[in-house]
C-alpha positions as CSV (number, residue, x, y, z in Angstrom):
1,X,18.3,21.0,4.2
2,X,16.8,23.1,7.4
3,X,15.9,26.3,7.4
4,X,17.1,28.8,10.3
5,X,14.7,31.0,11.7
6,X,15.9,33.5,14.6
7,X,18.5,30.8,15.6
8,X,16.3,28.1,15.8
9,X,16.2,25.3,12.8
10,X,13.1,24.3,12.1
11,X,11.4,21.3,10.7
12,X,8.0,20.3,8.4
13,X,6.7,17.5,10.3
14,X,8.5,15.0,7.0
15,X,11.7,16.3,7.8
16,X,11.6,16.3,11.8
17,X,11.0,12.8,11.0
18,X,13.0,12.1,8.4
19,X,16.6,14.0,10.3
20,X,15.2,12.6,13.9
21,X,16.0,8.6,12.3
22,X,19.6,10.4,11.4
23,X,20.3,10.8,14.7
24,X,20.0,14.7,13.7
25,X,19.4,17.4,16.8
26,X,16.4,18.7,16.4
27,X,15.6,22.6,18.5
28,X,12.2,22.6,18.4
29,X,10.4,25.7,17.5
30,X,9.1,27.5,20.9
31,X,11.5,30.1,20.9
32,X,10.9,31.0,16.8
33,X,8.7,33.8,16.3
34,X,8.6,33.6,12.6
35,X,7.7,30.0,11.8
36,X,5.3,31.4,8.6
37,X,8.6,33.5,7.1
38,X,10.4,30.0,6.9
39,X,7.6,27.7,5.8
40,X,5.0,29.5,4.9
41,X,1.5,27.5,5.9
42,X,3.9,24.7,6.1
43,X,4.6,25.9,9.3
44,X,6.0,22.9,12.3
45,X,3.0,24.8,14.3
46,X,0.0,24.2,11.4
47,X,1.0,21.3,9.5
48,X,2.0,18.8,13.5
49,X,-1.4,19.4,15.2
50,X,-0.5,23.0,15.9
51,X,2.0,21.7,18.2
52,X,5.8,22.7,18.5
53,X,7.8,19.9,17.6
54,X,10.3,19.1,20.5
55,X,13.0,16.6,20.4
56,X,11.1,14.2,22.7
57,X,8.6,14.6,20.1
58,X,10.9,13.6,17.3
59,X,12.7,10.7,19.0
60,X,9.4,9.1,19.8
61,X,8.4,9.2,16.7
62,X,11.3,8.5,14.6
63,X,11.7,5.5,17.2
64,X,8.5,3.9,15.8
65,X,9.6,4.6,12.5
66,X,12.5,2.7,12.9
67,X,10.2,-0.1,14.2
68,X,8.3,-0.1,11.9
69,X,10.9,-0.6,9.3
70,X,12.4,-3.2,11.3
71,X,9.1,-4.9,11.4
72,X,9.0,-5.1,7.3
73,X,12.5,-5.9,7.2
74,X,11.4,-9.2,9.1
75,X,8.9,-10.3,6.8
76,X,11.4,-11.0,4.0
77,X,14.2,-12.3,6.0
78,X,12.2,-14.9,8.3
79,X,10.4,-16.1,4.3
80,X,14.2,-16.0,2.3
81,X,16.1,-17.1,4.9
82,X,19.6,-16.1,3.4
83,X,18.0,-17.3,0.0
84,X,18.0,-13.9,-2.4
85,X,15.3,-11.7,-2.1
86,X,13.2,-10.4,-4.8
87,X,13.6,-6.7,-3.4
88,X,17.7,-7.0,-3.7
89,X,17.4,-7.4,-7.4
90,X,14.8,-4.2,-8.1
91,X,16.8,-2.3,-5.4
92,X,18.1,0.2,-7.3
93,X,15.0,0.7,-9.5
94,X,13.2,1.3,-6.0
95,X,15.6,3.8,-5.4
96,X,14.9,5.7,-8.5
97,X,11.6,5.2,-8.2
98,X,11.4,7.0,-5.0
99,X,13.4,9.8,-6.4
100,X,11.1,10.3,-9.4
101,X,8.0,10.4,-7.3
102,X,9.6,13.3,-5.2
103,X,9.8,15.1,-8.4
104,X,6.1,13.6,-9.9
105,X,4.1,15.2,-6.5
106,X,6.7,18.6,-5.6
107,X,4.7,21.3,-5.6
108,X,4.8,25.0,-4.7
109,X,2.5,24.6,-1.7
110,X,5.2,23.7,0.5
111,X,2.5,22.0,3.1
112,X,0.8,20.2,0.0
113,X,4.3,18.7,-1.0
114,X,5.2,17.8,3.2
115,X,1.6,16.1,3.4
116,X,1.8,14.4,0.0
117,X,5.1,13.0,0.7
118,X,4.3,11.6,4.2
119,X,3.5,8.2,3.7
120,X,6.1,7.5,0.9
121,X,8.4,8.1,3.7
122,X,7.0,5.9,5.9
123,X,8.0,2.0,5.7
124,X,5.9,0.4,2.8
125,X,6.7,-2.5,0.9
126,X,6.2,-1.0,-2.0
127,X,5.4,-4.7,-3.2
128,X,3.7,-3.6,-6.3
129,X,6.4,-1.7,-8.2
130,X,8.6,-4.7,-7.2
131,X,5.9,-6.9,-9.1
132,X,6.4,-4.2,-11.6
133,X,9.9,-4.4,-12.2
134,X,10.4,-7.7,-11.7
135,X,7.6,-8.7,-14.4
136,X,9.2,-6.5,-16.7
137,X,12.6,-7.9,-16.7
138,X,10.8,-11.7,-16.8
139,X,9.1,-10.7,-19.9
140,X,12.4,-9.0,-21.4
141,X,14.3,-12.2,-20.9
142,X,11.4,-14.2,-22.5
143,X,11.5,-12.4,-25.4
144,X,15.2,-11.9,-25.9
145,X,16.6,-14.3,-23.6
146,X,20.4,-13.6,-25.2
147,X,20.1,-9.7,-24.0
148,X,20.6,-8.0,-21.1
149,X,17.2,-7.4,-19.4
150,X,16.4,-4.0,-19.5
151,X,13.1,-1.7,-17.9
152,X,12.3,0.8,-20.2
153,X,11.6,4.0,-18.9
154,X,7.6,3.4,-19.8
155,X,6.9,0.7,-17.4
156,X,9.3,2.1,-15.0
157,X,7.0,5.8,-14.7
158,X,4.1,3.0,-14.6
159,X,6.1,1.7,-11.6
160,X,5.6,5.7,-10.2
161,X,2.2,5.5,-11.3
162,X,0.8,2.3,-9.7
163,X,2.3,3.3,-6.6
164,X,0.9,7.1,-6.0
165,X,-3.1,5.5,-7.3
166,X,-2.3,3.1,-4.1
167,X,-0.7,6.1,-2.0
168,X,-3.6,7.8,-3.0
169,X,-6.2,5.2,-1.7
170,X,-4.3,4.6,1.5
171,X,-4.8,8.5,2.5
172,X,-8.7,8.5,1.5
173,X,-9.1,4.8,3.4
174,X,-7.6,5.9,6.3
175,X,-10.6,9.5,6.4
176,X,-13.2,7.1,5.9
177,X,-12.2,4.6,8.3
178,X,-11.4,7.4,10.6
179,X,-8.4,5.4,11.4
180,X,-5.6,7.0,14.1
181,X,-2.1,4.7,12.4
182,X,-0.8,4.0,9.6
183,X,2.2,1.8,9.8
184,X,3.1,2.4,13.3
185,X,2.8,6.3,12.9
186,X,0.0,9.1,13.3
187,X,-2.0,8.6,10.0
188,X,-2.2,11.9,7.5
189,X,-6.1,12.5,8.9
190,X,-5.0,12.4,12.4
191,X,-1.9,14.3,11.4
192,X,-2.9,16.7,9.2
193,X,-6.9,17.1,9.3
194,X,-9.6,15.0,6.8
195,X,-9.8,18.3,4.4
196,X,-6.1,18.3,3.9
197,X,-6.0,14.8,3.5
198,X,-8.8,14.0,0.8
199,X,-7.2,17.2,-1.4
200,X,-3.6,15.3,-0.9
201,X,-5.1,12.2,-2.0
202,X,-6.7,13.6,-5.2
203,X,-4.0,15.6,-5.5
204,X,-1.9,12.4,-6.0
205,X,-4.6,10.8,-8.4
206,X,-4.1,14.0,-10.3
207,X,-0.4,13.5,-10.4
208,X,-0.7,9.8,-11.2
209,X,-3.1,10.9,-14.4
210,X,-0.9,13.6,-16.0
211,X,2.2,10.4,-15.8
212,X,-0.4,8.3,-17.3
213,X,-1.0,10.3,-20.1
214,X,2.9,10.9,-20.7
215,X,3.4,6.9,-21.1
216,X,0.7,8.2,-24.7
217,X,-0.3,4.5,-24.7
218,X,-4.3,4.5,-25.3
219,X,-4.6,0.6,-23.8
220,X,-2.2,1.3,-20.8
221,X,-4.2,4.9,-19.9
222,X,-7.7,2.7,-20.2
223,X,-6.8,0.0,-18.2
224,X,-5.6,2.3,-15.2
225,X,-8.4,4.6,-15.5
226,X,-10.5,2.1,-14.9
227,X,-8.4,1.0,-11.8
228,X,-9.1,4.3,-10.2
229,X,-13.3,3.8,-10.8
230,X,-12.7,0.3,-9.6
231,X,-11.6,2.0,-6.1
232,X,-14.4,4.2,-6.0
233,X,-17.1,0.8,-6.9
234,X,-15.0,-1.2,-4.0
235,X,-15.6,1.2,-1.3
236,X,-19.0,2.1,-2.1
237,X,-19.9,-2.2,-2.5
238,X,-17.6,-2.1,1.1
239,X,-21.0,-0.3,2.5
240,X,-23.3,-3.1,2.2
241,X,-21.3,-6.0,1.8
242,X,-22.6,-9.1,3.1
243,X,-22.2,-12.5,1.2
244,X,-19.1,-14.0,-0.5
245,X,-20.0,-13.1,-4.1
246,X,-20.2,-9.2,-3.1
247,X,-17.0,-9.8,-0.9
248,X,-15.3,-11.3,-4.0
249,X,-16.3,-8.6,-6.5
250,X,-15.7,-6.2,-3.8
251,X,-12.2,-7.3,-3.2
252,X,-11.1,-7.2,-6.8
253,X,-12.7,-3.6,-7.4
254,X,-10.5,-2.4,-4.0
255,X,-7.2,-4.5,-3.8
256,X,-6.9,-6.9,-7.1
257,X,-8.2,-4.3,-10.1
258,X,-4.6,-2.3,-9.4
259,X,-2.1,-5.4,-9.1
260,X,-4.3,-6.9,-12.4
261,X,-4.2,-4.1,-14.5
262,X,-0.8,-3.2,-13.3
263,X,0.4,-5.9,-14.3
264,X,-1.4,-6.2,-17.8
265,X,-0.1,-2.7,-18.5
266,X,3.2,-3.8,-17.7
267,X,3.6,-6.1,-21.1
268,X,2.2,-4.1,-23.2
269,X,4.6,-1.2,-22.5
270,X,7.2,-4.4,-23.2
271,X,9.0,-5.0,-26.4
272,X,6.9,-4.3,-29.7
273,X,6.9,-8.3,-30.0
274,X,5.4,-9.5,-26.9
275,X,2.5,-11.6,-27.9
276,X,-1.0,-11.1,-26.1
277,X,-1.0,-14.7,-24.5
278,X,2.2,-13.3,-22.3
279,X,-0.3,-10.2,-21.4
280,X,-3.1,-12.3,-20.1
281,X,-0.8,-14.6,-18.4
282,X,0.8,-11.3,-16.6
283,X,-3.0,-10.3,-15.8
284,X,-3.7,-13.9,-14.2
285,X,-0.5,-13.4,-12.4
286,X,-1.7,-10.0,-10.7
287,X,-5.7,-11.1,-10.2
288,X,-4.6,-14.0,-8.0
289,X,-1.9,-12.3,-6.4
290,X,-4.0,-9.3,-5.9
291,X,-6.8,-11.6,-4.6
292,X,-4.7,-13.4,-2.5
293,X,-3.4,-10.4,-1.1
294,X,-6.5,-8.7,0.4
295,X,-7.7,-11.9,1.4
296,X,-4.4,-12.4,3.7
297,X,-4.5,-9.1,4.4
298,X,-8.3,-10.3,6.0
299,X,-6.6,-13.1,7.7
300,X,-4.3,-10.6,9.4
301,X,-7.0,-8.4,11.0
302,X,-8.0,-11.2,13.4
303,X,-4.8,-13.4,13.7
304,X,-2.1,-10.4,13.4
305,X,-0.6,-8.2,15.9
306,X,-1.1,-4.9,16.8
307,X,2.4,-4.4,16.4
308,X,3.3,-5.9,13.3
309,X,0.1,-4.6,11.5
310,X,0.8,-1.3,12.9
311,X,-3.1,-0.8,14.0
312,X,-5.5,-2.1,16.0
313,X,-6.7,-5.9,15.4
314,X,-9.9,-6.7,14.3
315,X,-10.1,-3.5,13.2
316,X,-12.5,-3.8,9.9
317,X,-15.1,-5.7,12.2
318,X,-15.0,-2.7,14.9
319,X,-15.6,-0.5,11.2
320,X,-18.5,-2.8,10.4
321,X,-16.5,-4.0,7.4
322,X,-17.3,-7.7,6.8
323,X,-14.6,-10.2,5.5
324,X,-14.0,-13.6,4.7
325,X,-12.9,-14.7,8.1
326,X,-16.8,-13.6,9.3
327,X,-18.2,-14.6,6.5
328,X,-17.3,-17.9,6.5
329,X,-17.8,-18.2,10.5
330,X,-21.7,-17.6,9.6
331,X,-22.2,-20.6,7.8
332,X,-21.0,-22.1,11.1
333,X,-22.9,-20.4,13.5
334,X,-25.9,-19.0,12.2
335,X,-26.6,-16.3,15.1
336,X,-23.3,-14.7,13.6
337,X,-25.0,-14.1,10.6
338,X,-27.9,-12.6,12.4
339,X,-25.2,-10.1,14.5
340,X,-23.5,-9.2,11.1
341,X,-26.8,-8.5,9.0
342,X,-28.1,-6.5,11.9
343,X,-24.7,-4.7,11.4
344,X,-23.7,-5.5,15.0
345,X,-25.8,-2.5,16.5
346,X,-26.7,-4.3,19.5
347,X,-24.6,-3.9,22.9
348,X,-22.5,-7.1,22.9
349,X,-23.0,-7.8,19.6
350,X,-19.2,-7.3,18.9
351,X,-17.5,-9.5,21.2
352,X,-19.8,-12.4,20.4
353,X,-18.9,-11.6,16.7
354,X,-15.1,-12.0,17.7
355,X,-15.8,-15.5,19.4
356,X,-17.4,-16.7,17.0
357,X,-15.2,-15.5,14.6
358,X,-12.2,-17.1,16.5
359,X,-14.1,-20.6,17.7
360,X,-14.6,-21.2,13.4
361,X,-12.8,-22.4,11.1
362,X,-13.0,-19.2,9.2
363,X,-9.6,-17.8,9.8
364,X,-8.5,-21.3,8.1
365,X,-10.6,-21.0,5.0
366,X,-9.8,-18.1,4.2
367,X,-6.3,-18.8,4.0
368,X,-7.1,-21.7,2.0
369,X,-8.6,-19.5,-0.7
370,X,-5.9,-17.1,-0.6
371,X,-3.2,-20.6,-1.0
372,X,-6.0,-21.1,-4.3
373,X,-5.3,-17.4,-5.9
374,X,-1.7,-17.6,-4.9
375,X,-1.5,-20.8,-7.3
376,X,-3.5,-19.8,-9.7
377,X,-1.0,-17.0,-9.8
378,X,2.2,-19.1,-9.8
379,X,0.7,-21.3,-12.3
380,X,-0.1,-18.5,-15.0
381,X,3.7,-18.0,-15.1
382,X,4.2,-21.3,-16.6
383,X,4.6,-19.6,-20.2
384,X,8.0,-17.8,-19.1
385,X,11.4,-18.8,-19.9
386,X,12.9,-20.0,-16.2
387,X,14.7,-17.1,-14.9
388,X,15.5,-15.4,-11.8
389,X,12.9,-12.7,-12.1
390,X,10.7,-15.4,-13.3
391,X,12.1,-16.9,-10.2
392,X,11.3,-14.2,-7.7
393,X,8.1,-13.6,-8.7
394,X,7.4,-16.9,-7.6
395,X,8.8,-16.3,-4.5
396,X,7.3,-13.0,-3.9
397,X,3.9,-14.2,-4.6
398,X,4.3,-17.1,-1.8
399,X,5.2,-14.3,0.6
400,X,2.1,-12.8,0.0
401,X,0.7,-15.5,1.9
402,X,3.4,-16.1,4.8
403,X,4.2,-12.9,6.2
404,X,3.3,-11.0,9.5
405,X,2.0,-7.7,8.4
């Protein structure tokens, strides 16, 4: 699927990427004097940090690509342990899924297509359309336990939808935090520029919206509207957050509001028949898992790796961003609280933040309260006819809380 310009084949920075993990001999694009003809602004030499892409280039990066794969991969094999896991029974609704968003975001800007697809190719764990998928069959099977459980093609483009709102958030996180990574690789603002970023990331809202409004469900449009207000609320309570209730509210707005409302969408668009106490017990289900989430995701940032999490650690503190972990460590040493309120603007004030930090017992609470939402979670699911989506969504929800990255 190259192109061949005056004998040389060249490459968007996606597909350098994407051939370089194939094993595929890349040529670079020194010697090509028409890079524009090919790809238009798209061009190897605009769209990679005006750089020619050489195969050193491509193997380093395709090498932490691979990495970083193998690094999800591990999650889910250390937790299942030969046991099934949830993602083998969505596996080929992920694969469509992938597929359909290709077509939901192409475009004919061929460098708004290359930058839109760029972290879809990168190793997620897509872990909310597999809560998607496998919710959906759960509820199917409770409903008509004697048929064969089915997705219907509404919750499956929700699936789509969920997933390009979050895309979307990732790309606009990653300008404001100014951040260099994003899963082991150059993130799209260090890659492609902040401008072409943000217009990539509302680009993707505005392809999420126009799905929305094909599912022609008024309920399901509301409730994921609201999701993408919620994002904006988060990050703007993210600015001046400092005590547990803001934290909490803060959390929800940024991380939970999506996974909730995902999940609330997700039975309505179910059989005509499914009763509203199965919708608010599939909204409990994705508050506390989306809760627990961010919270361990908060955990992470001081007792991850730089490896695993695929950027720095401690990062949100360095960012000025206060978490549980911190906030919790306060009640404990009360000069921490002083250092946080003063927004850590005095030399030194960092590191003593990080020892404090790490002498508490914040790191521990915190994943005490994310063990809380994750049962809360568990326990909403009660309702459901046993099953082995029923089942996995069980497990699912206790990786959430024992994984790595």
């Amino acid at each position: 699927k190259t192109k061949t310009c005056s004998g040389a084949m060249l490459l968007s920075s996606r597909q350098y990427l994407l051939h370089a993990t194939r094993n595929t001999v890349l040529h670079g694009v020194k010697n090509c004097s028409q890079p524009k003809r090919c790809y238009g602004n798209a061009s190897p030499l605009s769209s990679f940090n005006k750089a020619s892409i050489t195969l050193d280039k491509a193997k380093t990066l395709a090498n932490k690509l691979e990495k970083s794969a193998t690094l999800n991969e591990r999650d889910v094999k250390r937790f299942f342990n030969g046991k099934p896991s949830p993602f083998a029974l969505v596996e080929d609704d992920l694969s469509l899924l992938n597929k359909n968003i290709r077509k939901h975001i192409r475009t004919d800007f061929p460098l708004l297509t290359t930058v839109a697809q760029y972290y879809f190719d990168l190793s997620g764990k897509r872990i909310r359309p597999v809560v998607t998928f496998l919710l959906s069959r759960a509820i199917s099977r409770h409903i008509n336990p004697n048929n064969k459980t089915e997705i219907n093609w509404k919750q499956h483009q929700l699936a789509e939808i969920i997933e390009m709102i979050h895309t979307a958030s990732l790309i606009h996180d990653d300008v404001l935090d100014e951040a260099t990574t994003r899963r082991n690789m150059p993130s799209a603002n260090i890659t492609y520029g902040n401008k072409v970023s943000i217009l990539v990331g509302d680009y993707l809202l505005g392809r999420a919206s126009i799905a929305l409004s094909e599912l022609e469900d008024f309920s399901v449009t509301k409730l994921m509207s609201r999701v993408i207000s919620d994002l904006i609320e988060g990050e703007f309570m993210q600015l001046d957050c400092n005590n547990f209730d803001s934290y909490i509210q803060k959390t929800y707005y940024k991380t939970a509001s999506l996974i909730a409302n995902g999940c609330r969408s997700t039975a309505i668009l179910g059989d005509s028949q499914v009763p509203s106490e199965l919708v608010d017990c599939a909204t409990t289900y994705g508050n506390g898992f989306g809760l627990a989430f961010q919270l361990y995701d908060d955990v992470l940032d001081f007792a991850g790796t730089e490896e695993a999490l695929g950027k720095p650690v401690g990062n949100d503190l360095k960012l000025g961003i206060i978490t549980a972990p911190a906030l919790y460590a306060a009640e404990e040493f009360p000069e921490l609280a002083n250092i946080l309120q003063r927004k850590m603007s005095e030399e030194g004030d960092l590191e003593k933040a990080f020892d404090y930090i790490n002498r508490s017992s914040g790191i521990e609470r915190t994943k005490k309260l994310a063990r809380e939402e994750i049962d809360k979670a568990k326990k909403a699911l009660d309702i459901l006819v046993d099953s082995e989506e029923k089942t996995a969504l069980l497990a699912i929800a206790e990786l959430v809380i024992n994984r790595e990255k």
